[in-house]
C-alpha positions as CSV (number, residue, x, y, z in Angstrom):
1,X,-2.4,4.7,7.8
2,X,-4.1,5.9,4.8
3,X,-2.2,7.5,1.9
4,X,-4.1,10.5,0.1
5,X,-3.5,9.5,-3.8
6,X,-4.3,13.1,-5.8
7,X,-4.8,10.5,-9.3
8,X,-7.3,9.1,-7.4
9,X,-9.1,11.7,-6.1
10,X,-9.1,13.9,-9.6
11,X,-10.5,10.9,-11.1
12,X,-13.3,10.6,-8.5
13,X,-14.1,13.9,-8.8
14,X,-14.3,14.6,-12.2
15,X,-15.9,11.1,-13.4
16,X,-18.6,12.3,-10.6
17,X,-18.9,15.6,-11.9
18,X,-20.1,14.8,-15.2
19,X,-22.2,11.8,-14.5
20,X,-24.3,13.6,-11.8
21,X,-24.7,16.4,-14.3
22,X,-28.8,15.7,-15.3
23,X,-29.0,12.8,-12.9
24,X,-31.9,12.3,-10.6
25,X,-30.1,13.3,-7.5
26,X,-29.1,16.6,-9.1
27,X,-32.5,17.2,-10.6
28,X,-33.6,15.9,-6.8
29,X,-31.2,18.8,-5.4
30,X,-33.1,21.1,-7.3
31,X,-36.3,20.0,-6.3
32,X,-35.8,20.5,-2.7
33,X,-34.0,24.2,-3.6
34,X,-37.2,25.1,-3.8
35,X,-38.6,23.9,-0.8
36,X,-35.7,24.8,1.6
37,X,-33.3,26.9,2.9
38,X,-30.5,26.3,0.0
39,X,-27.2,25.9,2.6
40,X,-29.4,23.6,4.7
41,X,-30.2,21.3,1.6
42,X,-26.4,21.2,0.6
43,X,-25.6,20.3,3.5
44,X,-28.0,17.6,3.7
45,X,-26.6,16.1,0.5
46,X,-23.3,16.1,1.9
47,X,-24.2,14.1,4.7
48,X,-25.6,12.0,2.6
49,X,-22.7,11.6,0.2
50,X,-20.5,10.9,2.6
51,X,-23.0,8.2,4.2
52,X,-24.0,6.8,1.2
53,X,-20.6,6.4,-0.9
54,X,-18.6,5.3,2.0
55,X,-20.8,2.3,2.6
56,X,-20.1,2.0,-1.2
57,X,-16.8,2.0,-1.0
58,X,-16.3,0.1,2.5
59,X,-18.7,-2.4,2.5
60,X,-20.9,-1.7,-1.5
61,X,-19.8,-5.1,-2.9
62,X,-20.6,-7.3,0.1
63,X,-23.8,-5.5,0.8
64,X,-25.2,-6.4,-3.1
65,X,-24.4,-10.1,-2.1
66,X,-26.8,-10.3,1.1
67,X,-29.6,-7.7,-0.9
68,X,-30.1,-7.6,-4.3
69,X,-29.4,-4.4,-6.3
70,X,-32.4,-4.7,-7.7
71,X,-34.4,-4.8,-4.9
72,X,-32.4,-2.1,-3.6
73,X,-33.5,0.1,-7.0
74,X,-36.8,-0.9,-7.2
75,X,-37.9,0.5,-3.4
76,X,-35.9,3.8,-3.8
77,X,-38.2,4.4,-7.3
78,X,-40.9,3.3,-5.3
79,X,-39.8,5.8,-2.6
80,X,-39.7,8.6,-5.4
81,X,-43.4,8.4,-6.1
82,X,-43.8,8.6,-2.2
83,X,-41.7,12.1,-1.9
84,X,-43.9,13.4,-4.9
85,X,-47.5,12.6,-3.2
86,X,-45.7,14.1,0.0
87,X,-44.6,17.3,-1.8
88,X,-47.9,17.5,-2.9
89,X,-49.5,17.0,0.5
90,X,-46.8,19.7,1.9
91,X,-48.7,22.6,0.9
92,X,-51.3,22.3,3.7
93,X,-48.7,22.2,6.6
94,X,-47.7,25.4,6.6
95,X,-48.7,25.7,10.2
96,X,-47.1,22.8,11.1
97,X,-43.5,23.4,9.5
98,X,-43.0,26.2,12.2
99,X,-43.3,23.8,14.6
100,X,-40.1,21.8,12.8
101,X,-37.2,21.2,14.4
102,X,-34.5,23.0,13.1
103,X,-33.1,20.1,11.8
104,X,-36.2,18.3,10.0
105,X,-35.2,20.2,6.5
106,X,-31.8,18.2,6.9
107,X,-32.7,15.2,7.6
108,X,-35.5,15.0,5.3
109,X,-33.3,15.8,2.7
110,X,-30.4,13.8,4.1
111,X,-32.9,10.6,4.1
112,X,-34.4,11.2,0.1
113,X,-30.5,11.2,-0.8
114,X,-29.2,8.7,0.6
115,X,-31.8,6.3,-0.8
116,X,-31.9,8.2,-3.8
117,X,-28.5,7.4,-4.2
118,X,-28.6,3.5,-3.7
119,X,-28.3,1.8,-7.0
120,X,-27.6,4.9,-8.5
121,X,-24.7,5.3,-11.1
122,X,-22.5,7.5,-9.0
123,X,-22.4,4.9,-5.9
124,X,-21.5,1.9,-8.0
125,X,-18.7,4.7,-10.0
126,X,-17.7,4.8,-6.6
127,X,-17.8,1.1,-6.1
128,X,-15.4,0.5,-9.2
129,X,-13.4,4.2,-9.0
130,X,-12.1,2.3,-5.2
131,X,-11.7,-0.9,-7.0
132,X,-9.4,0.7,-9.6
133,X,-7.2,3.1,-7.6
134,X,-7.1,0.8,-3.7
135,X,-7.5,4.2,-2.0
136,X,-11.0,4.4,-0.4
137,X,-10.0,7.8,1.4
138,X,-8.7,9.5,-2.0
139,X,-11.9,8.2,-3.9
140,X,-14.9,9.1,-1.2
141,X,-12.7,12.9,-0.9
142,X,-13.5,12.6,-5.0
143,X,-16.5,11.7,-5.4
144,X,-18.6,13.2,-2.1
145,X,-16.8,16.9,-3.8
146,X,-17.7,16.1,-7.0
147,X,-21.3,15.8,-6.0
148,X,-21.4,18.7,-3.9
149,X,-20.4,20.3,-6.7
150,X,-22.8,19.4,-9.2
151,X,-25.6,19.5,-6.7
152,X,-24.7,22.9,-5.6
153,X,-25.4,23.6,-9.4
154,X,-28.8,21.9,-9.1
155,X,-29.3,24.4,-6.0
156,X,-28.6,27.5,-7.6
157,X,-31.1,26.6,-10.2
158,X,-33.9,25.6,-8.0
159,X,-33.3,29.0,-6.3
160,X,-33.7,30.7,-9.4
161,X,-36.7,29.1,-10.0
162,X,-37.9,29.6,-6.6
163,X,-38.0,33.1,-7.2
164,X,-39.5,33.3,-10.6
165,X,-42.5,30.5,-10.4
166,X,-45.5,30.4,-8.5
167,X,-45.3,28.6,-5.2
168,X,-48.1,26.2,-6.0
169,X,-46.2,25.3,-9.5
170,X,-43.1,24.8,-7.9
171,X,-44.7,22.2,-6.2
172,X,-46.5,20.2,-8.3
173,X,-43.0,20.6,-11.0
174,X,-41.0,19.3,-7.9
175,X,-43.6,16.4,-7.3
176,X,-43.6,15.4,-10.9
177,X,-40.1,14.9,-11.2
178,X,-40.2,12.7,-7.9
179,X,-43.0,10.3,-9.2
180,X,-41.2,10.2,-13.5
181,X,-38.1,9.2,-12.0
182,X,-39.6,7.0,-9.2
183,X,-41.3,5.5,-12.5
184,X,-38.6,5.5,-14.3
185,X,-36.5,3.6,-12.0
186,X,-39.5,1.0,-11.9
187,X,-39.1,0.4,-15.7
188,X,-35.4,-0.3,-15.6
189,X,-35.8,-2.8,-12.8
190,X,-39.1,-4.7,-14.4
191,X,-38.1,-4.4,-17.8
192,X,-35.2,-6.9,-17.6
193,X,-37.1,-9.4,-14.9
194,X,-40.7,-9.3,-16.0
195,X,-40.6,-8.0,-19.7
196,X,-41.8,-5.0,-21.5
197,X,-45.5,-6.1,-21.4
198,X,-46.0,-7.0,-17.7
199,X,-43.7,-3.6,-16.7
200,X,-46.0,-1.2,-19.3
201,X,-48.9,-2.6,-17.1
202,X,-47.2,-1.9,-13.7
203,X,-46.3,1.6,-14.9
204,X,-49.7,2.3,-16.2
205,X,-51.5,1.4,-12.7
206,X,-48.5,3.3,-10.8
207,X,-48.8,6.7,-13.1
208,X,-52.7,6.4,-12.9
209,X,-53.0,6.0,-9.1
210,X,-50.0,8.4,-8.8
211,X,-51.6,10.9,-10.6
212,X,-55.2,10.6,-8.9
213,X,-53.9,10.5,-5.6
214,X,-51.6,14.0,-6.7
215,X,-55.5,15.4,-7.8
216,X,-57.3,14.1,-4.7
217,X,-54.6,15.7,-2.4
218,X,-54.3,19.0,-4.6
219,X,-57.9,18.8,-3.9
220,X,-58.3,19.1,-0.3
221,X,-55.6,21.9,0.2
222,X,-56.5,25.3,1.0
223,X,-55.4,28.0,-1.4
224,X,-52.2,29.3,-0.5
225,X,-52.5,32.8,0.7
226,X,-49.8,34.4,-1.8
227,X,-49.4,32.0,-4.4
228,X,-46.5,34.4,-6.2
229,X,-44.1,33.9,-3.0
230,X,-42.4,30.9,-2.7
231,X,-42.3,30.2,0.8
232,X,-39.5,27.8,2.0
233,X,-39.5,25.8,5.0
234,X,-37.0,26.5,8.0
């Protein structure tokens, strides 16, 4: 029913490729490298992938006409700073991540991707890539490898990181990424709707209750009892 075009698919792939290079999502693979098993995080974001840039390339043009893009954006960068106070918060339930399922590391991740990922420049290249070629099979095979493949790059850094930082640094670097791009996201959406002064006042109260709640939670966690491991959740 479906014929496999390989111009299509080398196109998806490679445009991916380079614009996930330094995007949230990969810097988000990284993150979460250093939190979790590595294979279970890759496969998370291929779940996701798949997920997220089939609905893009199925249904991504009729779903902006029933909810805003914008409101899409601006509650995933909203979701970002809630991921970083959570990272935060994650050092006291040690205990508790034994009692996981073996599945909670991939659908955690699986979940912080797939929103990640709405609004984001690789689902709407995947929007237009299927617009261009008319071969939604060729261009989801594209893109979802493409960003396994630059994501698995993001992995492989967080591991090395994992093994050369201090837990208790690794989380607080993780969680700061979460909230500057959660913030970031905010400007971009703000910015063009409520201008540059109303936005650098949104940004100011999100950054300074971001950051105290970051303190108040550091606060209240017990030290970690071998800060130079970094321990990674099942």
């Amino acid at each position: 029913m479906f014929e496999l075009s390989f111009a299509a698919f080398v196109a998806s792939l490679v445009f991916v490729v380079l614009a996930e290079m330094g995007d949230k999502t990969q810097l988000l693979a990284m993150s979460f490298a250093t939190c979790y098993n590595p294979y279970k995080v890759l496969l998370a974001v291929f779940i996701a992938t798949i997920a997220n840039h089939a609905l893009a390339v199925v249904a991504g043009q009729f779903l902006t006409t029933i909810v805003p893009i914008d409101i899409i954006s601006l509650a995933a960068s909203l979701s970002f700073i809630g991921f970083g106070l959570w990272t935060i918060r994650g050092d006291k339930l040690k205990d508790e991540a034994k009692k996981v399922s073996r599945y909670g590391a991939v659908a955690t991740v699986a979940i912080a991707f797939f929103i990640a990922e709405f609004g984001d420049k690789t689902q709407l290249a995947t929007i237009s890539l299927a617009a261009e070629y008319q071969n939604p099979v060729s261009v989801l095979l594209g893109t979802t490898l493409g960003m396994l493949v630059a994501d698995g790059v993001g992995i492989v850094v967080g591991v090395v990181l994992c093994k050369r930082i201090p837990q208790r640094k690794i989380k607080w670097f993780s969680a700061l990424i979460f909230v500057l791009f959660g913030l970031v996201g905010v400007f971009e959406v703000l910015s063009v709707k409520v201008g540059l002064g109303y936005t650098a006042l949104v940004l100011a109260v999100l950054a300074a209750l971001s950051g105290y709640a970051m303190y108040a939670i550091s606060k209240r966690q017990k030290p970690v009892e071998d800060p130079e491991v970094c321990k990674k959740n099942p």
